[in-house]
N, C-alpha and C positions, 0 to 999 in steps of 0.2 A: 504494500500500500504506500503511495507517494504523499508526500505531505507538502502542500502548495502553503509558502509564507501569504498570511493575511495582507489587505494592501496598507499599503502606508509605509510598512518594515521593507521594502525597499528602495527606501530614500535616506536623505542624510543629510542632518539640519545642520548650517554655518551657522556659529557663535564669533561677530566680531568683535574683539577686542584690544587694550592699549600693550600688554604684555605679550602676547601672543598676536600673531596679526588674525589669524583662524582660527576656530577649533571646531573638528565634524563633530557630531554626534555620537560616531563610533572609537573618538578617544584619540584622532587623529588631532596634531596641532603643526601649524605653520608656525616659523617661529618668525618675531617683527627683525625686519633688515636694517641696518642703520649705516647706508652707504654715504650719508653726507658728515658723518662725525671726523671724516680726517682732515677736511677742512675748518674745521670750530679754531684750531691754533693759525693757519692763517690769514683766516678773518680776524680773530682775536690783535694779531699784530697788525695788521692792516689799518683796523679802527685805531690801534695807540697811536702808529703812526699819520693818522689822518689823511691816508692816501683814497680820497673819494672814489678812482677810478678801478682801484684793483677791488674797493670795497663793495663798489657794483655792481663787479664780475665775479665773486666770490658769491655774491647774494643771490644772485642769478642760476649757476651754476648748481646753489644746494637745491634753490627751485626745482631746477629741472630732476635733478636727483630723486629728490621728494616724489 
């Protein structure tokens, strides 16, 4: 005798969140990426040195990242 899963149980609900970027239903997790953090130290110099232009391009650039 076959046993056909009831419907609904083959789906699989996304939970998004700040820590995790996903998380399925079935216990799967995406973990959050943080590709624009190796830029923070030369923005950080950037602004001390009050260089506007590199500082626009730096601002830009996490944008896109993001």
């Amino acid at each position: 005798m076959e046993v056909e899963p009831s419907k609904g149980q083959d789906r699989i609900g996304i939970d998004l969140g700040l820590t995790d970027t996903a998380t399925c239903s079935d216990g799967a997790k995406l973990e959050a990426g943080c590709f624009y953090r190796g830029l923070e130290e030369k923005l950080a110099i950037a602004q001390r040195a009050r260089n506007k232009t590199q500082v626009k391009t730096l601002h830009a650039k996490i944008a896109n990242r993001r």
